[in-house]
C-alpha positions, 0 to 999 in steps of 0.5 A: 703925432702929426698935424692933420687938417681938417676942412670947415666953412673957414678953410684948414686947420690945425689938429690938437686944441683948434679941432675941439675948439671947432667941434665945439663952435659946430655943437652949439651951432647946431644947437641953437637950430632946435626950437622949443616946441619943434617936432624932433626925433630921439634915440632911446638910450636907457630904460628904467621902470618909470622913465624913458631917456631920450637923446635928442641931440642936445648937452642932455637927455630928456626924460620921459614918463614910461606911462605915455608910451602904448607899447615900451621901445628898446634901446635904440629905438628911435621916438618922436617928441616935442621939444619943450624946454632946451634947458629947464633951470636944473640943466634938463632938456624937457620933452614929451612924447604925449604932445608929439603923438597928438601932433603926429596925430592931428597931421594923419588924421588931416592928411587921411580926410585930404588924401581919402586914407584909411585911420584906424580906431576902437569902436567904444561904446553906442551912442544916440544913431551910432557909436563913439569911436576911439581915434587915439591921442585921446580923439574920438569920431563918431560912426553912424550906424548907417556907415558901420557896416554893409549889412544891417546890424542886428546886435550893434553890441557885437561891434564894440570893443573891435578896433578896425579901419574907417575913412574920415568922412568929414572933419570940421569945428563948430567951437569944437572939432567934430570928426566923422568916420565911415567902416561901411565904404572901407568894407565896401571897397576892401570887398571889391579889391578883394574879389577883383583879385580872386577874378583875376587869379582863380581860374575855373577848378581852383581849390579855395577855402570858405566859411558857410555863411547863410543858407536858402532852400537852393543851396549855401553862400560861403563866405570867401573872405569878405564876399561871397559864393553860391554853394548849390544844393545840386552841387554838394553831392552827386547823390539825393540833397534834400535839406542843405544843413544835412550836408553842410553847418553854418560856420563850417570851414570847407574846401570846395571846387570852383566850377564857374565864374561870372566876371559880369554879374559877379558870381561865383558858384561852388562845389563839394561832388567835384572833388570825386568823379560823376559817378553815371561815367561808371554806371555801366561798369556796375549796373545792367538790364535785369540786374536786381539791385539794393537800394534806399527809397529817397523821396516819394510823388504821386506818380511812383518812388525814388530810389538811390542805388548809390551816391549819385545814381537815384533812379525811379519806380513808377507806380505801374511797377510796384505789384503785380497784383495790388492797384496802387494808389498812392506809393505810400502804401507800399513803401516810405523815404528811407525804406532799403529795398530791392528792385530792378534795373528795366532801363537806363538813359545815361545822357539824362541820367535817369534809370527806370527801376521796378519793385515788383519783377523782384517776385513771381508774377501770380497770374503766370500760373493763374489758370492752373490755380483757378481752373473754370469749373472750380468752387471756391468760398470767399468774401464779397470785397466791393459791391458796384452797380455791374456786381461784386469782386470778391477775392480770391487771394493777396491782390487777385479779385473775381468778379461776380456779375449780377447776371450770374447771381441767380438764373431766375431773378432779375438782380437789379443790383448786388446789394440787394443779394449780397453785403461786403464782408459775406462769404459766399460760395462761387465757380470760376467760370472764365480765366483771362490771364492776359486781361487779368481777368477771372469770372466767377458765378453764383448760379452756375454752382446749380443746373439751369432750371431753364434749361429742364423748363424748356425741355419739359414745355412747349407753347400751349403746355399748362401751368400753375404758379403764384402772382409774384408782382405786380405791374401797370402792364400784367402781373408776374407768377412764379412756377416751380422751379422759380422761374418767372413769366409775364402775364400781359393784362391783355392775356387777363381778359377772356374776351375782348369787350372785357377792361384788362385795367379792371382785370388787373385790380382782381389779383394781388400778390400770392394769389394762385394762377392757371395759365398757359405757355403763350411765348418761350426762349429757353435761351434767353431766359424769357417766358410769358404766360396767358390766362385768356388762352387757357381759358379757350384751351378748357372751352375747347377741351369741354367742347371735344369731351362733349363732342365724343360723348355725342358721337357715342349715343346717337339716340340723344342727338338728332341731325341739326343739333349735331350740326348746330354743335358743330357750327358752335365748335367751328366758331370757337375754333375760329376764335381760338385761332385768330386771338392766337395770331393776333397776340403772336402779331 
């Protein structure tokens, strides 16, 4: 073989025995630069159950413990270690793994508290305000509870056992070195970065993925991967939202649209009705003036209902449009949320989103036909419903009253109010005697079921005709009496007296209730249901009737009468006439 030349610090030289010679003196030069003590690195080159062969270089392997391994290496692997003994008196090389990890360690751990770098670590156990953290390398750190987590902790239990990121918050030795750690600024800046990135690369309309983290009554956060979005009520369905919890469950992970950015204020809100269109785009496809539609009662207020026709399109019933009879006053009485009823669509603002349903055109209007129902003249059995100081409604049938005034309860007494008359409950026999359908209006009366007594009262008297009755009250001003007939007049306590020196206030006392009368008819309005009477006059009316009968019994004897007696009867008639007729205007007046 030929000689070949190899270069050294010396210059050339020979091949053959010189060449490992060479090699030999490189060897133990690099030998003698390993330090006992020094930080090298290994290559693993063979693994058996309980120990880790290393070689670092040196004439032999170092061994060690497989236990001082966390996760066992491979072969070829290459492993830190601390150089203990170069040679041991057995001709071993002594290294350790354990003792390079706590070097490794130490150097981190100082570089992260310099360099504001993140360490990792277990959370072990609670300790007095906070948790012991373990570090490795058999290191532990303290964690305020404070500094453990951006929101406050409720059950710090939870906490343990998670292995998770911290910054060295202070590293110091007083006899013993004490390091403090801080997860709560980690979170805190992982957060930003984390929603800085999502600003920055989540345009409006993006489709992202969420946890339902926590609800209030306007809606849901969904946790986005460490902060959060504003899921809100309005914007989980096109249709009725009530309750948020109905929609979506605490956990839950959703998909949901991204429909505004707020890169100032931070804020995120999201989605769920985005996925689909709106469907008011296509109302007008399905929904027309008149229509009569389904729909679910969803929410009620005192002024009507709110129906949903669809997912999206509600529309309401204002209380107004419940019956057509019936006045509601609360829409409770007609329907309950959740109620599925008919209804009709009277108009629609497709800009505001509203339509303005009715429930009561999906019936016949009853007072369209009213008057061929209830035609006047009709008598009718029914019950008193309500009683007020005007009269009584009485109904007639579902929803449609008549109403009864006290003037047409009697055509002779004076019905000062219903109550005296009639009770709530009472059947009793009525005639229509007035329809008006467009005021939905139907009066009923008691007394025209009877002919007008003061209509045959009228005919049969005039002013002077006599009558007789009973007192049927009595009065500081005159009494009442009561004819056949039950009509009733009025005696002033002026028309009591026959003359007028008499006291009428002592006249008055004479008479009680029940007591028969003689009277004439002083006043009478047929048409105004109105009569008065006068004792006095009909006192004058018999004088005056004595005074002829005794004049024509004069005139037919003239044996008995001799001239001034004749004249004297005549002076004396002349008188009373005079009398009679002055009194009668006077009380006229």
């Amino acid at each position: 073989m030929a000689q070949m030349e190899v270069e050294s610090d010396t210059g050339p030289v020979k091949d053959g025995e010189n060449i490992q010679t060479q090699l030999q003196e490189e060897y133990l030069k690099s030998l003698e630069q390993l330090e006992e003590g020094q930080l090298v690195e290994g290559n693993v080159i063979q693994i058996t159950p309980d120990q880790v062969f290393i070689d670092v270089g040196y004439k032999s392997e170092g061994k060690i413990p497989i236990s001082e391994f966390t996760e066992i290496p491979k072969i070829g692997d290459t492993v830190p270690v601390i150089l203990i003994t170069k040679e041991n008196r057995h001709g071993e090389v002594i290294v350790s793994k354990q003792k390079a990890d706590i070097k490794i360690f130490w150097k981190n751990l100082r570089q992260a508290h310099t360099e504001h770098s993140t360490v990792e670590g277990t959370v072990e156990k609670q300790v007095k305000g906070g948790f012991d953290v373990n570090l490795g390398a058999g290191v532990h750190a303290f964690l305020p509870i404070s500094q453990a987590d951006i929101l406050k902790i409720d059950k710090p239990e939870k906490l343990l056992g998670q292995t998770v990121k911290f910054y060295v918050e202070r590293l110091y030795s007083d006899g013993k070195i004490n390091i403090v750690v801080n997860r709560r600024k980690y979170i805190e800046e992982e957060l930003e970065r984390k929603r800085n990135e999502f600003f920055e690369n989540t345009p409006v309309g993006s489709d992202v993925a969420g946890v339902v983290k926590s609800f209030t009554s306007f809606g849901a956060f969904i946790d986005l991967g460490g902060f959060d979005g504003l899921l809100h009520i309005n914007d989980m369905s096109w249709g009725h939202v009530t309750k948020p919890k109905d929609f979506v469950k605490k956990g839950q992970e959703i998909h949901l649209k991204v429909i505004r950015i707020d890169r100032a204020e931070k804020r995120i809100n999201l989605s769920l009705k985005h996925f689909t269109d709106d469907p008011w785009v296509h109302f007008e496809e399905k929904y027309h003036v008149n229509d009569i539609v389904k729909g679910k009662v969803t929410k009620l207020t005192d002024f009507g209902a709110f129906i949903e026709l669809e997912e999206g399109i509600e529309g309401l019933a204002h209380i107004s449009e419940f019956s057509w009879v019936k006045k509601i006053q609360k829409p409770q009485e007609l329907v309950k949320a959740g109620d599925a009823v008919e209804c009709m669509v009277l108009g629609y603002d497709l800009q505001a989103g509203r339509v303005s349903l009715g429930l009561k055109q999906v019936q016949a209007n009853p007072w369209d036909d009213i008057e061929e129902k209830y035609p006047v003249g009709t008598r009718l059995s029914r019950n008193v419903v309500k009683l007020t100081n005007a009269g009584a409604f009485i109904s007639l049938e579902e929803g449609i009253d008549g109403f009864l005034h006290a003037d047409d309860i009697s055509w002779t007494k004076k019905v000062k109010h219903p109550g005296s008359e009639l009770t709530v409950g009472q059947e009793i026999e009525v005639m229509v005697i007035a329809v008006e359908r467009e005021s939905r209006n139907i009066k009923l009366g008691i007394k025209q079921l009877k002919e007008d007594p003061w209509k045959s009262f009228s005919e049969s008297y005039i002013v002077g005709s006599p009558v007789e009755g009973e007192v049927a009250s009595i009065t500081d001003f005159g009494i009442f009496v009561r004819i056949p007939g039950g009509i009733e007049g009025l005696i002033h306590k002026t028309n009591l007296v026959e003359n007028r020196d008499d006291d009428p206030d002592e006249a008055l006392k004479k008479y009680k209730v029940g007591d028969k009368v003689k009277a004439i008819v002083f006043e009478l309005q047929g048409d105004k249901q109105k009569v008065a009477f006068s004792i006095r006059d009909y006192q004058k009316k018999v004088q005056r009737d004595e005074l002829s009968r005794y004049m024509a019994k004069g005139e037919s004897d003239d044996s008995t009468y001799t001239l001034g007696a004749v004249l004297k009867s005549k002076n004396s008639s002349d008188s009373v006439s005079e009398e009679a007729s002055h009194d009668t205007i006077a009380d006229t007046n």
